[in-house]
C-alpha positions in Angstrom: 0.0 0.0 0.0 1.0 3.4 -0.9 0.5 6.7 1.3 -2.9 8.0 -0.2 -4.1 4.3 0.0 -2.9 3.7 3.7 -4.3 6.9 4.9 -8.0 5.9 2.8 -7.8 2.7 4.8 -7.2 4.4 8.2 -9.6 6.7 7.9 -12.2 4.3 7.9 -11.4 3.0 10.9 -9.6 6.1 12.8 -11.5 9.4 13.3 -9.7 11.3 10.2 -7.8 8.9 9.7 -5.4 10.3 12.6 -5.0 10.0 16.3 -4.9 14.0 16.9 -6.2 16.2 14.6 -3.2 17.8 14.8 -1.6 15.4 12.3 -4.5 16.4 9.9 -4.2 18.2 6.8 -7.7 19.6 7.6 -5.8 23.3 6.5 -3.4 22.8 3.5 -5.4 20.1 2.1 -5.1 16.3 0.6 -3.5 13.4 2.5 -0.7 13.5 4.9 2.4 11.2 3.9 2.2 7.6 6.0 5.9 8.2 7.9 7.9 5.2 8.8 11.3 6.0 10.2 13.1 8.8 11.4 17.0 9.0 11.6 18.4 12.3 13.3 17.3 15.1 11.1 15.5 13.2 8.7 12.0 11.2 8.1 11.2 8.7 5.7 7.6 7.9 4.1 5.9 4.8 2.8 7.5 5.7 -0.4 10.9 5.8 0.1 11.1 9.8 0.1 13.2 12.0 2.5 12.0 14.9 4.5 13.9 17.4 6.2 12.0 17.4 9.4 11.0 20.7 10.9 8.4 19.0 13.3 10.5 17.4 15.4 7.8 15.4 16.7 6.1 18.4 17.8 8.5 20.3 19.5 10.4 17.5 21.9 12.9 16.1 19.2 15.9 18.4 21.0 18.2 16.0 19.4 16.8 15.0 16.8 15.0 11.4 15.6 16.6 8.4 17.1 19.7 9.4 19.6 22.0 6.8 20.1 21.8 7.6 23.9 18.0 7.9 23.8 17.8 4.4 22.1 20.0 2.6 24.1 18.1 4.1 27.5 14.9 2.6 26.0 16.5 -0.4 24.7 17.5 -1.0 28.4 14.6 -0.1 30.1 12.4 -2.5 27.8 15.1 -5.2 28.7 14.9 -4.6 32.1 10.9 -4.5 32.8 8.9 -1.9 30.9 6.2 -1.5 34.2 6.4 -2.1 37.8 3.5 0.3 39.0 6.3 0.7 41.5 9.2 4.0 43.1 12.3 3.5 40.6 15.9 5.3 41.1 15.6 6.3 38.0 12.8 8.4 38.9 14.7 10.2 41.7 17.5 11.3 39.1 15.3 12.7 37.1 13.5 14.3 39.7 16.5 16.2 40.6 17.6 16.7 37.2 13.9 18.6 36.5 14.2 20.8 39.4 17.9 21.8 39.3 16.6 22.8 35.5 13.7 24.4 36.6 14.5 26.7 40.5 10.4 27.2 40.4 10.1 23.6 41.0 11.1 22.3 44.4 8.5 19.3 43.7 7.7 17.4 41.2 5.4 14.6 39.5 5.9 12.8 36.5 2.2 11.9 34.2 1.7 10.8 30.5 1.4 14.0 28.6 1.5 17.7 28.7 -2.3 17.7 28.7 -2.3 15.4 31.6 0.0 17.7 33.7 -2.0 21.0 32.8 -5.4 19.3 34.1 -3.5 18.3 37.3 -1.8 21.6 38.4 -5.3 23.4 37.9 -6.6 21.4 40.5 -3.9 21.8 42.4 -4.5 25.6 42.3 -8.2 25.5 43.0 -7.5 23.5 46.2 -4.7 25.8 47.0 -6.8 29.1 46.8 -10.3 27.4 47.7 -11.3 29.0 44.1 -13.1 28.0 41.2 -12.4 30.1 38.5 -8.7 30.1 36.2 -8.0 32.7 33.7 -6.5 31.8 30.4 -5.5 33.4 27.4 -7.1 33.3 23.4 -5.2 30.9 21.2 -3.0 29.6 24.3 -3.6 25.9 23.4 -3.2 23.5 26.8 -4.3 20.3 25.6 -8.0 18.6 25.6 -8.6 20.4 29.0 -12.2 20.4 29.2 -12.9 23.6 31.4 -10.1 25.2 28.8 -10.2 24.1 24.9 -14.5 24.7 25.8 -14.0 28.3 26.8 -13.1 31.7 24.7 -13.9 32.9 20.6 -12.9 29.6 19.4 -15.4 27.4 21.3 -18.1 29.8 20.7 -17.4 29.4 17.0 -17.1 25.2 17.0 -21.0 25.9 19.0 -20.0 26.3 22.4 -19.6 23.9 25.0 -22.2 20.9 24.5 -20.9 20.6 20.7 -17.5 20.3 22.1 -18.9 17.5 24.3 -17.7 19.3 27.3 -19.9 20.8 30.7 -20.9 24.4 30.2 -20.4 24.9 33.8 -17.1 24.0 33.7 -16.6 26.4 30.7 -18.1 28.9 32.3 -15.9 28.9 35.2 -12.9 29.9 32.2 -12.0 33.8 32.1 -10.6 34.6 29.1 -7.7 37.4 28.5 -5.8 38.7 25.3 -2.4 37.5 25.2 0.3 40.5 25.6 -2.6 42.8 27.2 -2.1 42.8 31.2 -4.8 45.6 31.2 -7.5 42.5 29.9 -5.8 40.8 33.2 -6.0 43.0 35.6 -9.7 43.9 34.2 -11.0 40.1 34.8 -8.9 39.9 38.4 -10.8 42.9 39.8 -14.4 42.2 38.5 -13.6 38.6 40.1 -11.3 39.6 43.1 -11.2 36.5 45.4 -13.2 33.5 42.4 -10.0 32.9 40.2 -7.4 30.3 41.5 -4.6 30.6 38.8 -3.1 32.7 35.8 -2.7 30.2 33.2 -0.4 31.4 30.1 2.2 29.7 27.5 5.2 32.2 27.9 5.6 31.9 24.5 2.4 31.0 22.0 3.2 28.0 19.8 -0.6 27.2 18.1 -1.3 31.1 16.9 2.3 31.5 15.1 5.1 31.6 17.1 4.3 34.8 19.6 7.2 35.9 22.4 5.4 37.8 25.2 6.0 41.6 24.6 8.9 43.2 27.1 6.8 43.3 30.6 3.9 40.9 29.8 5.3 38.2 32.0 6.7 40.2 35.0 3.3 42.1 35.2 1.7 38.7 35.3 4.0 38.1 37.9 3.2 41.0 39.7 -0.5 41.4 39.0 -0.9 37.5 40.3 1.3 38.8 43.3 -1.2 41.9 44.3 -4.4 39.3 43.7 -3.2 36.4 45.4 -3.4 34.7 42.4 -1.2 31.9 41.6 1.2 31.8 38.1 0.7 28.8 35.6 3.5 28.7 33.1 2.6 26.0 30.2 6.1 24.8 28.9 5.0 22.0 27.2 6.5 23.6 24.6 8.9 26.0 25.9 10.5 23.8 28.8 13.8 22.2 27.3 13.5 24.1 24.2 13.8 27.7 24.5 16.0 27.1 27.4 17.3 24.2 29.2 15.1 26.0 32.3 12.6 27.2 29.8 11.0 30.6 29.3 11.4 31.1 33.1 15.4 31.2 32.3 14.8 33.2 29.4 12.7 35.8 30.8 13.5 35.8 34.3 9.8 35.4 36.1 8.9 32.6 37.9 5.9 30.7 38.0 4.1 29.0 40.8 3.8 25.8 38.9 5.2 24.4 35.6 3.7 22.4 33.0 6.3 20.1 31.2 5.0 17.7 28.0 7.0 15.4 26.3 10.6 17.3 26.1 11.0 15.6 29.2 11.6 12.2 27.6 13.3 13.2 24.4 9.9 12.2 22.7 8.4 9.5 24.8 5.1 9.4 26.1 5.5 12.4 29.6 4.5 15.2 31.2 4.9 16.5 34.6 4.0 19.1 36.9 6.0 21.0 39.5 6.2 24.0 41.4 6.9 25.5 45.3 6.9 22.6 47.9 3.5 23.8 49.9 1.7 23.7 46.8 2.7 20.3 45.6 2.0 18.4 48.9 -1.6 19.1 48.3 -1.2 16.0 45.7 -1.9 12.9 47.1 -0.6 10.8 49.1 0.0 14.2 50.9 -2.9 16.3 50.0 -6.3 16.1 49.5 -5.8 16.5 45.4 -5.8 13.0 43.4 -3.8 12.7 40.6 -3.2 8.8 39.9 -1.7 6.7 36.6 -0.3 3.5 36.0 1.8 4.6 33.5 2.8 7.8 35.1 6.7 7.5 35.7 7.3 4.5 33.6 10.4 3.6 33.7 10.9 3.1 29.6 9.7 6.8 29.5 12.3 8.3 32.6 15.1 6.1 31.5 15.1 8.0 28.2 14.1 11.3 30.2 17.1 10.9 32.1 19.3 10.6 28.8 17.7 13.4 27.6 18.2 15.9 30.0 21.9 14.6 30.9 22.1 15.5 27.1 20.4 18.8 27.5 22.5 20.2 30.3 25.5 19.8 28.2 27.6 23.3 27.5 27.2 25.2 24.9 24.0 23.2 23.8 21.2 26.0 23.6 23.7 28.5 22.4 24.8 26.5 19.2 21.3 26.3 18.5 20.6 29.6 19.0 23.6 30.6 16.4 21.6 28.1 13.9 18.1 29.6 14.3 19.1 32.9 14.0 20.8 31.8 10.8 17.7 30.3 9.8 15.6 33.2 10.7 17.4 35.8 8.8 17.5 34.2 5.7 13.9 33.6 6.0 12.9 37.0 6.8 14.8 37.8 3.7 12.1 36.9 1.4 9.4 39.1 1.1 5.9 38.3 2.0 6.9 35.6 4.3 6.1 36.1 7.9 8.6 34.9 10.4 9.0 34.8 14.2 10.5 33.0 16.5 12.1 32.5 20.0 15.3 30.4 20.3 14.9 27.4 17.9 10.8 27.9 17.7 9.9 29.7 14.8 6.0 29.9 12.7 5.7 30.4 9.2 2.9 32.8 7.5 1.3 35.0 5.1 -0.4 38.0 6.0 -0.2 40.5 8.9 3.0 42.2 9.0 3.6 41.0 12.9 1.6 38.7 15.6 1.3 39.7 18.8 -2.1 38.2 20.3 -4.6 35.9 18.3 -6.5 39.0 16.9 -3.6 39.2 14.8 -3.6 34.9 14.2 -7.1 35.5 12.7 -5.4 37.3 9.9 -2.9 34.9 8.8 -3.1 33.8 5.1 -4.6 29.8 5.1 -5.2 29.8 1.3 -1.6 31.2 0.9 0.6 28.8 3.4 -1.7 25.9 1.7 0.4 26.1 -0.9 3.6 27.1 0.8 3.3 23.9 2.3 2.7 21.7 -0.4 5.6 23.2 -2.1 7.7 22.7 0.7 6.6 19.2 0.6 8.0 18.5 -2.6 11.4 20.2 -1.6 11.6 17.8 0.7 11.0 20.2 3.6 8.6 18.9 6.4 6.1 21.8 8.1 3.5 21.2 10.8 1.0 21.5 8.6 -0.8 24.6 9.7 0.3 28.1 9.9 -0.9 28.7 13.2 1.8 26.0 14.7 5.6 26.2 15.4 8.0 24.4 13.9 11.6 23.7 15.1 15.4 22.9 14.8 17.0 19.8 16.4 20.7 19.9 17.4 21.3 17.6 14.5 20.3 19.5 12.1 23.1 21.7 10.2 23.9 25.0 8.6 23.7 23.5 5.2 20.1 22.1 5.9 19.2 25.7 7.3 20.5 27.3 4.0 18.5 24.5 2.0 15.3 24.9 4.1 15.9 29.1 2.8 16.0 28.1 -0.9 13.3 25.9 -0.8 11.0 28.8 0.9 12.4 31.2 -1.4 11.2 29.1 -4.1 7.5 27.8 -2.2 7.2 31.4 -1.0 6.9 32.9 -5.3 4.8 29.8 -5.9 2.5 30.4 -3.4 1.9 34.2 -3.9 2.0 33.6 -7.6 -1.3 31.0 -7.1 -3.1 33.1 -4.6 -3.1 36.6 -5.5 -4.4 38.9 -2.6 -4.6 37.6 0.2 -7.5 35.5 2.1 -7.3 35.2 5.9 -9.5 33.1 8.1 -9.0 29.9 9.7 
């Protein structure tokens, strides 16, 4: 079976034919390519053909597809008993690994996914404060959190809670800010002084375009969640180990009460954790009255390979020789007109359109029609997008100046395509 029969066949028995709709090529159109190996900077299809991969599985591929240190942790792990349901060792260096990464977290606990930790540490914050309400932020994306992904303009648009499948009073408990505003912030804080347990914010967007909080934002989050008695939420299941061996908190300075981590953690396995100041974590049981339980949560396949990973991470120079490599890739994009770039550290987003992003008001503007054909054109290069313009793509470690110059041409080239085909732009997701 080829690709476009492979993906016919799972679709008949798999919603869309995917396992997140993120996979989907519900945006740019036609039938995703059926990928079945991955070797450091590169993935291969059904077909035989090579992709330079700018996914990176999402964001947690730091070193790229298939580390020799990654695979041998995983390879030792699965020899050694892949579940106990039981404390491992390995669990305590990783522990300490996490929170000599991350100052803000003096406590720690490992789950299954990013989504999984988000959903935890707001219930940890409503027992915390004795308050119901959290306040988020338009086009931050924190997983299938019901009270969350059910609130705010793009809800309302899908129908609102009940078509989402999800409790309109949970929705309703959701306050809703505009990302780089604190006034919107400190508007909703006041009109609900003493209902809203938590502040909960990606330091840096990654599912409206790559958007870095403007000078401020985060330290008068800080500050306004100070004044309130409101606790800080950072969300760096994309940020943590990428922008920053400590995150955004290391790049910008503030820190958060608690921290979301996804599945950087593990180099790509199946984690997530959440961690912040010790008072606030022993309110998860055994300690506290907050239950947060999982089989899986701390296998030891998953923090073998975590504690690879972040051994890996921690090395010197790291984040600053792939810092040099973004920025090279970044200027050469911004070099060709009509393409939108931005980017923190090695997290950049690709688009048509408005002339900067700063808050989704400015997402909602962003070429589809246009990037549609970007993307397939990229394709054919060779050159592997998340396909949507609304989410961030990356660089691995592995990846090298002469793919980064390659990755330029190829845009130069996708970029007079795609404005030749679409004339005037159309905006709307």
């Amino acid at each position: 079976m080829d690709s476009a029969s492979t993906f016919r066949a799972l679709a008949e028995l798999i919603p869309g034919g995917v396992n997140s709709p993120f996979r989907a090529f519900g945006q740019v159109g036609g039938a995703p390519p059926i990928l079945v190996r991955g070797q450091g900077s590169r993935v291969w299809d059904l077909e035989g053909r090579e992709y330079l991969d700018l996914v990176c599985g999402w964001g947690p591929l730091l070193m790229g597809h298939c580390h020799p240190r990654i695979v041998q942790a995983v390879q030792e792990a699965a020899g050694e008993g892949t579940l106990f349901g039981a404390s491992t060792t390995w669990e305590l260096d990783l522990a300490r690994l996490v929170t000599e990464a991350f100052p803000s977290v003096e406590m720690v606990r490992f789950v299954n996914s990013g989504a999984e930790a988000v959903h935890a540490a707001l219930r940890v914050a409503r027992s915390a404060l004795a308050r119901p309400r959290i306040l988020k932020f338009e086009g931050c994306y924190h997983g299938h959190v019901e009270c969350l992904d059910a609130a705010g303009l793009e809800a309302e648009q899908a129908g609102g809670p009940l078509a989402l499948g999800a409790s309109p009073g949970a929705a309703s408990e959701t306050l809703v800010a505009r990302f780089n505003d604190l006034e919107s912030v400190a508007r909703l804080l006041a009109s609900h002084r003493g209902d809203v347990a938590a502040v909960l914010v990606e330091p840096v967007t990654g599912s409206m375009g790559v958007i870095p909080p403007r000078p401020g934002f985060l330290e008068g989050l800080r500050d306004l969640c100070d004044r309130e008695g409101v606790l800080l939420i950072f969300d760096e299941v994309l940020t943590g180990f990428r922008v920053a061996r400590g995150g955004a908190q290391e790049r910008y300075g503030v820190r958060a009460d608690l921290t979301c981590l996804g599945k950087a953690l593990s180099g790509g396995l199946p984690m997530g954790g959440y961690g912040g100041r010790a008072d606030l974590m022993r309110r998860v049981a055994p300690t506290g009255p907050v239950y947060q339980a999982g089989t899986y949560c701390g296998n030891p396949v998953s923090v073998r390979a975590a504690v690879a990973a972040m051994e890996m991470a921690a090395a010197p120079g790291l984040y600053e020789d792939l810092e040099t490599l973004a920025l090279r890739l970044v200027a050469g994009l911004s070099q060709i007109p009509g393409l939108l770039v931005q980017n923190v550290g090695s997290m950049f987003s690709l688009g048509f359109g408005p002339e900067r992003l700063e808050d989704h008001r400015d997402a909602e503007k962003l070429d589809t029609r246009t990037f549609a054909v970007f993307f397939h054109e990229m394709l054919a290069r060779g050159v592997y997008l998340p396909p949507s313009t609304f989410d961030a793509a990356c660089l691995a470690t592995v990846h090298t100046a002469q793919e980064v110059d390659r990755v330029i041409q190829a845009a130069a080239e996708a970029v007079q395509v795609a404005l030749e085909r679409t004339p005037g732009p159309e905006s709307g997701n």
